[in-house]
C-alpha positions in Angstrom: 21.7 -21.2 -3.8 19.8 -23.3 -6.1 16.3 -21.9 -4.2 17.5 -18.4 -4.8 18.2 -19.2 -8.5 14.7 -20.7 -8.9 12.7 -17.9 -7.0 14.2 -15.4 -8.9 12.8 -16.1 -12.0 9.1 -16.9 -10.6 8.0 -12.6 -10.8 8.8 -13.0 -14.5 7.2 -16.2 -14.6 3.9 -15.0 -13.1 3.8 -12.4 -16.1 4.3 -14.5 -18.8 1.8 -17.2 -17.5 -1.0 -14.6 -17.1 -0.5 -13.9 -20.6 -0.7 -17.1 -22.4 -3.4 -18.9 -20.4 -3.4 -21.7 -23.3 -0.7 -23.2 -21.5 -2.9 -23.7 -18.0 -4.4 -26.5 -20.4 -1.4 -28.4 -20.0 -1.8 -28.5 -16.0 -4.1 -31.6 -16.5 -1.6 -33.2 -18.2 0.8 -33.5 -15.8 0.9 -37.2 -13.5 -0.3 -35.7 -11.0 -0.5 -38.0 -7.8 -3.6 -38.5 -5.6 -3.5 -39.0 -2.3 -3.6 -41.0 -0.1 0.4 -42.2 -0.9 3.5 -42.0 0.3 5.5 -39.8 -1.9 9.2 -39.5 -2.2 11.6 -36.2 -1.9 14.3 -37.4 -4.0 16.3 -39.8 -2.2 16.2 -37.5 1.0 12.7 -37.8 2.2 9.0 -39.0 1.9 6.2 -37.0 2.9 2.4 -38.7 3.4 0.0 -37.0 0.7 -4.0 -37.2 2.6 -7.3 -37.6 0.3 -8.0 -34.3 -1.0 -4.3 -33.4 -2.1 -1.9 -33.8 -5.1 1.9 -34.1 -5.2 4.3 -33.8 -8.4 7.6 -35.3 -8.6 10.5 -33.5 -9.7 10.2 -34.0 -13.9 6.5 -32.8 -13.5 7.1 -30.2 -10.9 9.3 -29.0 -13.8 6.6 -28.9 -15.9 4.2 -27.2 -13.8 7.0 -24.8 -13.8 7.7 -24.1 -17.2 3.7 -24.2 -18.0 3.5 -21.1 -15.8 6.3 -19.7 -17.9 9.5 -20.2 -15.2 12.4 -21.8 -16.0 13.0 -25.7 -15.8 14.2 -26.9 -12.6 15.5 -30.0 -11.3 15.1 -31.7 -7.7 11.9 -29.6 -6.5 8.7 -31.3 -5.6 5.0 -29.9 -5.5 2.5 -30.3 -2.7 -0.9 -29.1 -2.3 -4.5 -29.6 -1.6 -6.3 -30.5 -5.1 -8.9 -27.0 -4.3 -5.7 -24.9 -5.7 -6.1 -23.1 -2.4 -2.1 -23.2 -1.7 0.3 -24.9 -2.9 4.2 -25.4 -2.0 7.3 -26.2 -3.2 10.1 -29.0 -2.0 13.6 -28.7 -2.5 16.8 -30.0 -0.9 20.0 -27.8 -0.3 23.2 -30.5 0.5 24.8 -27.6 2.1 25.6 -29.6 5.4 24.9 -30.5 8.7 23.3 -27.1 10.2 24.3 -27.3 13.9 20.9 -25.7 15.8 22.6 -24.6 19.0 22.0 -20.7 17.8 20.0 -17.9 19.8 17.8 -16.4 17.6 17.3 -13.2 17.9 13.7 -11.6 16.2 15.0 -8.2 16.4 17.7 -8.0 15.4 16.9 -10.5 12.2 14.1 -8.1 11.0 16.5 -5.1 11.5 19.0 -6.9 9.4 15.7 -7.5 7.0 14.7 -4.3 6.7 18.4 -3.1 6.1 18.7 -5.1 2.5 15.8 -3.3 1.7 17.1 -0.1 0.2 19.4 -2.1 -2.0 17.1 -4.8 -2.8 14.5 -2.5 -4.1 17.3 -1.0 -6.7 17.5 -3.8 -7.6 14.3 -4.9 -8.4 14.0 -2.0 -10.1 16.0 -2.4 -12.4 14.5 -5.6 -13.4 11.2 -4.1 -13.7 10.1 -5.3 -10.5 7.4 -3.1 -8.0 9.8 -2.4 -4.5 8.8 -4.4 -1.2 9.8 -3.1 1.8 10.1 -5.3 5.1 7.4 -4.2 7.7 8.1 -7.1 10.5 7.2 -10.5 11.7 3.8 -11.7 10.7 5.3 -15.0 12.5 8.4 -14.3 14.2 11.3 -17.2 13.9 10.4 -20.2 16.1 12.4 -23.4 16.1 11.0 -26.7 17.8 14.4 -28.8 18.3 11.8 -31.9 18.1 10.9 -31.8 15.0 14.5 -29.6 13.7 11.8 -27.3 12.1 12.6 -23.8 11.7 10.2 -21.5 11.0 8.8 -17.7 9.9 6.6 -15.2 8.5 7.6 -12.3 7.5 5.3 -9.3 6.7 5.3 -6.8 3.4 4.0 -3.9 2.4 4.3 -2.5 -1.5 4.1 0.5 -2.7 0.6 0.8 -2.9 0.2 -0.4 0.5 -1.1 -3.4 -0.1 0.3 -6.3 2.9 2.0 -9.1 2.0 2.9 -12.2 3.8 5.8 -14.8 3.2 6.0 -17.9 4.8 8.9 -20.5 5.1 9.9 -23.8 7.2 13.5 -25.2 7.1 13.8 -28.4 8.0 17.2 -29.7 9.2 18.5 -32.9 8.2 21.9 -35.1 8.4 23.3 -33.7 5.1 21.8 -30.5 4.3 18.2 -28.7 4.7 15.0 -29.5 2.9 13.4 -25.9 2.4 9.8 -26.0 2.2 7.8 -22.8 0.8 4.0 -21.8 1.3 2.4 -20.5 -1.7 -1.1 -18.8 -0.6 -2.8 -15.5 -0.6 -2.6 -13.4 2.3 -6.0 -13.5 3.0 -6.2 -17.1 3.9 -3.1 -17.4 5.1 -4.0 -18.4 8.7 -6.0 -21.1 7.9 -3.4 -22.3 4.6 -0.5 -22.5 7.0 -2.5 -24.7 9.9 -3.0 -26.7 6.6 0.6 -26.8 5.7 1.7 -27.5 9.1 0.0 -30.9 9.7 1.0 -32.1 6.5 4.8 -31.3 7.5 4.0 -33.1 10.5 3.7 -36.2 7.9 7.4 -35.2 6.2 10.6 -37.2 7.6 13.8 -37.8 6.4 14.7 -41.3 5.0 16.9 -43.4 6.8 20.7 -42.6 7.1 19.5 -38.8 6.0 17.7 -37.8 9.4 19.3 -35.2 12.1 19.9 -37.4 15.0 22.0 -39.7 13.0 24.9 -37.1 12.1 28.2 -38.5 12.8 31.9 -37.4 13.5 33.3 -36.2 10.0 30.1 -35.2 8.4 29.7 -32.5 6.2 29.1 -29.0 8.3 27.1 -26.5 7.0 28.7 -22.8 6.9 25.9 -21.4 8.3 23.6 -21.9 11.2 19.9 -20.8 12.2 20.0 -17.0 12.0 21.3 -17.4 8.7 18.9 -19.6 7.3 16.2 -16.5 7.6 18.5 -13.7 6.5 19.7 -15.9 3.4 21.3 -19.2 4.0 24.4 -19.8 1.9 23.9 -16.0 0.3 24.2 -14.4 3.5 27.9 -16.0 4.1 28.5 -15.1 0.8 27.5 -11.5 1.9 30.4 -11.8 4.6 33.0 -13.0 2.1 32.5 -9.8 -0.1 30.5 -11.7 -2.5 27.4 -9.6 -2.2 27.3 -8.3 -5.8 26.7 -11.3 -8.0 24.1 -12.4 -6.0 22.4 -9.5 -5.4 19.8 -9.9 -8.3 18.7 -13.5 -6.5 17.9 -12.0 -3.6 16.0 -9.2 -4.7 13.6 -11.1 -6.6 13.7 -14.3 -3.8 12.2 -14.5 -0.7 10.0 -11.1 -0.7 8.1 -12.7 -4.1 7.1 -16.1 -2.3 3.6 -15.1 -1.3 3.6 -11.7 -3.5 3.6 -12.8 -6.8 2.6 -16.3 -7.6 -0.4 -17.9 -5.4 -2.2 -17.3 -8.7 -0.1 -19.9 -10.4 -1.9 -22.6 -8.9 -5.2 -21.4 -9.3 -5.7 -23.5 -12.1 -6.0 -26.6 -9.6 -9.1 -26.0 -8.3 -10.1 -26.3 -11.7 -8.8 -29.8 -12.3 -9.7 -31.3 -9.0 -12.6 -29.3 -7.8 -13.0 -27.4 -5.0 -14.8 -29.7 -2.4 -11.7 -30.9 -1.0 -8.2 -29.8 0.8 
């Protein structure tokens, strides 16, 4: 829930950063990390940061936040190439061990997609927000059960008819699911998310957190893959007749990923130069 609560906010964010651009001075300020390290996820996970990118921990991953005029958050982590080409964003939901023995189903996932869409979009307007509707898979779900990665793309159009794209991994641990979001424009999307990729393939679970080493008596999660791409821990709360409060989350969640704020980390390039990443 706690990535729902954060994403929702990030269309109003995007607003209020374009119009005060004297906080994109602060951006430099941040400790911003150069690779090559080994950076830490919380206590859940590390991830190797290459030459040619920059990580944030959680306090300055906050920042970065709040300087592009979204709320505070704890527990997320930025990663990105220092051009400001993409950027994404770390966090850890301790919902559970999510067991992975589910069929997916493509169709019948972008059906159920495509279904929110009518109420979503009342939604979003009502909050001021321009209505997405779900068009299909830009990158239908895939799951490798080596690396417990799930993963998807989902294509947008707006009103205007402009194409969007959305892309998100999951990846499954002993206690819970560390979600991992892309942040690019569509344009470069292809190329952003080979990017992306090799750099998960640097991400692993700490010791004691990983997905082999679950155990008798572990937490389970409520949920299991399908779920996870039609909206995790909101989607049982959709089954359980809680659909109403939080409603407002996912209207402005996972259809603003790619839509609203790749310009928030423009201001990168501008720090680190474009040469690299």
């Amino acid at each position: 829930m706690r990535i729902l609560i954060f994403l929702a906010y990030l269309w109003s964010g995007l607003i209020a950063a374009q119009g005060n651009a004297d906080k994109k001075a602060e951006l430099p300020k941040l400790a911003w990390q150069k690779g090559p390290i080994q950076a830490s996820i919380g206590d859940k996970a590390t991830i190797s940061v290459p030459e040619g990118f920059v990580f944030l921990d959680a306090p300055n991953t906050s920042k970065f936040l709040e300087i592009n005029g979204n709320p505070a958050r704890t527990g997320h982590y930025l990663f990105a190439p220092s051009s400001g080409a993409w950027w994404s964003v770390f966090t850890f939901d301790p919902s559970g061990y999510v067991k992975d023995d589910e069929k997916i189903d493509p169709d019948k996932l972008i059906s159920s997609l495509k279904a929110k869409d009518e109420s979503s979009n009342e939604e979003r307007k009502r909050l001021g927000m321009p209505a997405l509707y779900t068009e299909g898979w830009q990158v239908p779900p895939h799951y490798d059960d080596q690396s417990k990665r799930l993963e998807w793309g989902t294509r947008l159009r707006t009103e205007s008819g402009k194409y969007l794209v959305n892309y998100t991994s999951r990846l499954l641990g002993r206690s819970g699911v560390m979600s991992a979001i892309l942040v690019s424009n569509p344009e470069t999307l292809s190329t952003n998310t080979s990017q992306f990729q090799n750099a998960l393939k640097e991400f692993s679970y700490v010791p004691g957190e990983q997905y082999a080493q679950y155990k008798s008596g572990d937490k389970l999660a409520e949920y299991g893959l399908a779920a996870l791409i039609v909206g995790g821990a909101a989607a049982v709360a959709t089954k359980k007749g809680l659909w109403a409060p939080i409603l407002a989350f996912l209207a402005a969640s996972w259809k603003f990923v790619i839509a609203g704020i790749a310009a928030l980390g423009a201001g990168l390039g501008k720090i680190f130069g474009r040469k690299k990443g």
